[in-house]
VMD Tcl script that draws the C-alpha trace (Angstrom):
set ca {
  {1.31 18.49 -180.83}
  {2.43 16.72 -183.71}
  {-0.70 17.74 -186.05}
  {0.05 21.30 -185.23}
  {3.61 21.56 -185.69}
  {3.35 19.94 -188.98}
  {0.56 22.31 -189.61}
  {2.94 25.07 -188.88}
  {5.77 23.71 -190.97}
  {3.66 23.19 -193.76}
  {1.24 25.49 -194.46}
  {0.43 24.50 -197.95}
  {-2.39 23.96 -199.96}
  {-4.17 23.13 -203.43}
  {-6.12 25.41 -205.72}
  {-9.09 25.31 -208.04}
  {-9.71 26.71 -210.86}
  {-13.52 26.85 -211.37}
  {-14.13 28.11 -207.77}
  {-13.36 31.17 -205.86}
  {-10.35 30.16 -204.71}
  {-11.05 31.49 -201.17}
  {-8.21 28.36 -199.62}
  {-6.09 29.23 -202.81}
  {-5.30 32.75 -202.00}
  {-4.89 32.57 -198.61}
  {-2.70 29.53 -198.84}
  {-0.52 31.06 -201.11}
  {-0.43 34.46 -199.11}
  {0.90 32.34 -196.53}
  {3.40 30.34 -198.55}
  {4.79 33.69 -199.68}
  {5.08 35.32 -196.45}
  {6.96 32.60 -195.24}
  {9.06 32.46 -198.07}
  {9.97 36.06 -197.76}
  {10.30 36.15 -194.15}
  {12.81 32.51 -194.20}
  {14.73 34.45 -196.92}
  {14.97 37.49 -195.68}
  {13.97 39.35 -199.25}
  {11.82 42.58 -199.71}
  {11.55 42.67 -203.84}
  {11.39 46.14 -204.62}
  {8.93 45.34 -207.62}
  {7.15 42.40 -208.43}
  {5.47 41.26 -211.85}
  {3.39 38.42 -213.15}
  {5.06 35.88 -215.92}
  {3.64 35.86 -219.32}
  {2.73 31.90 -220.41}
  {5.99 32.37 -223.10}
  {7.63 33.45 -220.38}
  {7.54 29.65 -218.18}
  {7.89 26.36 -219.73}
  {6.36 23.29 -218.12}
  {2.78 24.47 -217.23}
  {0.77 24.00 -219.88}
  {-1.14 21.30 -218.37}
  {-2.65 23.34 -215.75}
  {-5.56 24.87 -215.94}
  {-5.71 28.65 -216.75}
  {-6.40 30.36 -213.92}
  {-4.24 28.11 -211.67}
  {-1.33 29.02 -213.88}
  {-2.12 32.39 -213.65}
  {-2.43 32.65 -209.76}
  {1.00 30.87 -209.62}
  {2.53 33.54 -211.90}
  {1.49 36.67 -210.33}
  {3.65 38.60 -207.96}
  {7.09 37.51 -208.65}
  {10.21 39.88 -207.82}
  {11.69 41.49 -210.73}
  {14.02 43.01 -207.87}
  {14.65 42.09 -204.27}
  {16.45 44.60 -202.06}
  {19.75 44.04 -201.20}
  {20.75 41.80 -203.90}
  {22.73 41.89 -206.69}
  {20.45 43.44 -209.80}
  {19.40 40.81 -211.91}
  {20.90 37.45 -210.78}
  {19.44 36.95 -207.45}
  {16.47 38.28 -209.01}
  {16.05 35.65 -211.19}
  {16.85 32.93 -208.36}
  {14.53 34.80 -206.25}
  {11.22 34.28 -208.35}
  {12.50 30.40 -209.82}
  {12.61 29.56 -205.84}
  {9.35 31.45 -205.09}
  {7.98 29.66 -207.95}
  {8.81 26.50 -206.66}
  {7.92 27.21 -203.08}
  {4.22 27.73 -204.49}
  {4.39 24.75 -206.40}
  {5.23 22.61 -203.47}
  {2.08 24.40 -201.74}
  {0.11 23.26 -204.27}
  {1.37 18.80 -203.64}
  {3.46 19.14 -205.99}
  {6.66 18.18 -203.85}
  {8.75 17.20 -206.26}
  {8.39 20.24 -208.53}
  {11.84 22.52 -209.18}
  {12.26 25.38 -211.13}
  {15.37 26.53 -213.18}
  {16.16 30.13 -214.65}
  {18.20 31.41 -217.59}
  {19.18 34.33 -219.02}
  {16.97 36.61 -221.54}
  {18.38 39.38 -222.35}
  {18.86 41.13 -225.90}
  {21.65 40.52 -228.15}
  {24.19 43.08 -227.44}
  {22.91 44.73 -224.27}
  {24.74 46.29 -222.12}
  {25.21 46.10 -218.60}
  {23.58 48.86 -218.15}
  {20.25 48.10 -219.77}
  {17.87 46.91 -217.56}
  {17.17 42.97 -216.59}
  {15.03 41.12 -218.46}
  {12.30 39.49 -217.00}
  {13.13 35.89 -216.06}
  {12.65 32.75 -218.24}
  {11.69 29.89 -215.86}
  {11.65 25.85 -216.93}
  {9.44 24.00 -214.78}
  {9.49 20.13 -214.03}
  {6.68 19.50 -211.91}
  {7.14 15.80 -210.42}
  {5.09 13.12 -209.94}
  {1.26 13.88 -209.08}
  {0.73 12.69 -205.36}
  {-2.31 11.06 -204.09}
  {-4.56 11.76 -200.93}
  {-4.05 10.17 -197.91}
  {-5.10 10.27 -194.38}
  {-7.33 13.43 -192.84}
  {-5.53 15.00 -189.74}
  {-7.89 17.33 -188.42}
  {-6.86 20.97 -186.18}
  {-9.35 22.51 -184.02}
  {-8.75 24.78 -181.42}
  {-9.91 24.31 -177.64}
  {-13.81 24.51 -176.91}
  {-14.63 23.44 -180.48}
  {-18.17 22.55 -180.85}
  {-18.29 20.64 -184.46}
  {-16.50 16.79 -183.50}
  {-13.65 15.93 -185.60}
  {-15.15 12.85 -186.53}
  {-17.90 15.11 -188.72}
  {-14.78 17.03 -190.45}
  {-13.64 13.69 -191.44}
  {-16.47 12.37 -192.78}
  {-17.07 15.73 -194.60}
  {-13.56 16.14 -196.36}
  {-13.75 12.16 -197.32}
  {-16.99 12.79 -198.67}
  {-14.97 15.20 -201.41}
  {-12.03 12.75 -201.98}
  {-12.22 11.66 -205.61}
  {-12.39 7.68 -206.51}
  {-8.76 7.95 -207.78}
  {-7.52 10.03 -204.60}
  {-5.81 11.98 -206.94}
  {-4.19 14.98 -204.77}
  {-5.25 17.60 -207.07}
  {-6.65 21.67 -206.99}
  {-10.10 20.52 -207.20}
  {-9.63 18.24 -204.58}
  {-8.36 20.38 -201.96}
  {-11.25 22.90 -203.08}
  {-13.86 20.50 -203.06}
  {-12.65 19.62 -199.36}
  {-12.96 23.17 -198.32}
  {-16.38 23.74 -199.73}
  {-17.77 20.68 -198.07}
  {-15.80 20.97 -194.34}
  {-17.57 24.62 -194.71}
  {-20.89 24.00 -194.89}
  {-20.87 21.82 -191.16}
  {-20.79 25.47 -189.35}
  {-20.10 29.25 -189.46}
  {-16.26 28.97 -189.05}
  {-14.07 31.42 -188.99}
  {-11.92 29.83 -191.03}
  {-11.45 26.45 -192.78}
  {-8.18 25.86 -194.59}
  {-7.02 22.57 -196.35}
  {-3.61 21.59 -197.02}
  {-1.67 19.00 -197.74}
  {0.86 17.45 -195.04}
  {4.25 16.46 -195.56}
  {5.18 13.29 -197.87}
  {6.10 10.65 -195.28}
  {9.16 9.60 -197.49}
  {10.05 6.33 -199.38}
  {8.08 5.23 -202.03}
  {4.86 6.34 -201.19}
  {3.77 8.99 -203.28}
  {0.78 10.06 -201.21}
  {0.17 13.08 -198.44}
  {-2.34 13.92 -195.71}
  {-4.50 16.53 -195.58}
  {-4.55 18.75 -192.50}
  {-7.71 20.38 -192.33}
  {-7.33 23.58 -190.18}
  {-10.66 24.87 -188.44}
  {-11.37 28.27 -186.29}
  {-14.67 28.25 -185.55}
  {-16.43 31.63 -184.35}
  {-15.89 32.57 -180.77}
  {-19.14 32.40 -178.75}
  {-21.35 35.09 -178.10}
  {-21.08 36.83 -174.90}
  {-23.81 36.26 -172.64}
  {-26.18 38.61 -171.26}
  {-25.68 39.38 -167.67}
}
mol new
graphics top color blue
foreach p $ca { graphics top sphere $p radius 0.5 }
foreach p [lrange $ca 0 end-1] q [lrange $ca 1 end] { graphics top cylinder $p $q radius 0.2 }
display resetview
């Protein structure tokens, strides 16, 4: 019970960069959903940031960067224009962040509008500073699996240690690399890594839940 509701309260994950981010998207599909849903905001229009547009990032890799950009609100309903706006995609931001280990990561907005605009011209697109925290390392493997599971969680294990870098650094690759190597053990359904929450103090390290649905069973012949 405890694996699963920390599952639930944390569905999170890394993402790669020179694979096809199969975890990645669906991770962060999540993230947002939940976002949305916890905040009760419908953006009326969403946008991706430019690099000149987000400080702090540079030392991710291209495509991550990218994938964390895309899809912000420009405009959420039933807020006021431009303001919550901007606090709207700085929090989203940082909600992906933190689904990619990066727990300590917070985003700040300001202001970038034209000298001498009016109130009536139309928001700017937010300018968003980014501190992303310390870099966490991997810890322990929890392992999910629904009832009549037929691969032993034991395997799983072994598999996602097998991708665990010397330096355990909890990174995109890593969670990637995971996911490629828990795959290959059966025809699942799905397989999605992510990371587990910090357990506090000093410790900068998380788990890593490892999610499986395998393929319901064919029906039997009568």
């Amino acid at each position: 019970m405890f694996r699963r509701a920390a599952l639930a309260a944390f569905g999170l994950s890394l993402a790669a960069c020179t694979t096809p981010l199969h975890n990645t998207r669906e991770v962060l599909h999540r993230s947002d959903t939940r976002f949305f849903i916890r905040e009760q905001c419908q953006p009326k229009s969403t946008a991706a940031l430019s690099r000149t547009q987000v400080s702090g990032l540079d030392e991710l890799p291209a495509a991550l960067r990218d994938r964390l950009l895309a899809d912000l609100p420009l405009e959420a309903s039933g807020s006021r224009p431009f303001i919550q706006c901007q606090d709207v995609a700085a929090r989203l931001l940082e909600e992906r962040l933190h689904a990619l280990c990066w727990p300590e990561a917070r985003v700040t907005w300001q202001a970038d509008k034209a000298p001498g605009a009016s109130a009536s011209t139309p928001a700017a697109q937010p300018r968003l500073s980014v501190q992303l925290g310390a870099r966490y390392q991997v810890d322990a493997i929890w392992v999910v699996q629904r009832k009549n599971a037929t691969v032993p969680a034991s395997r799983i294990i072994k598999a996602a240690q097998s991708a665990i870098p010397k330096d355990k650094a909890c990174t995109a690759r890593t969670f990637e690399d995971i996911h490629a190597q828990v795959s290959k053990l059966g025809t699942f359904h799905r397989v999605l890594v992510v990371p587990g929450p910090p357990p506090g103090g000093e410790q900068k390290k998380v788990p890593v839940v490892v999610d499986i649905s395998e393929k319901p069973p064919a029906p039997r012949g009568k």
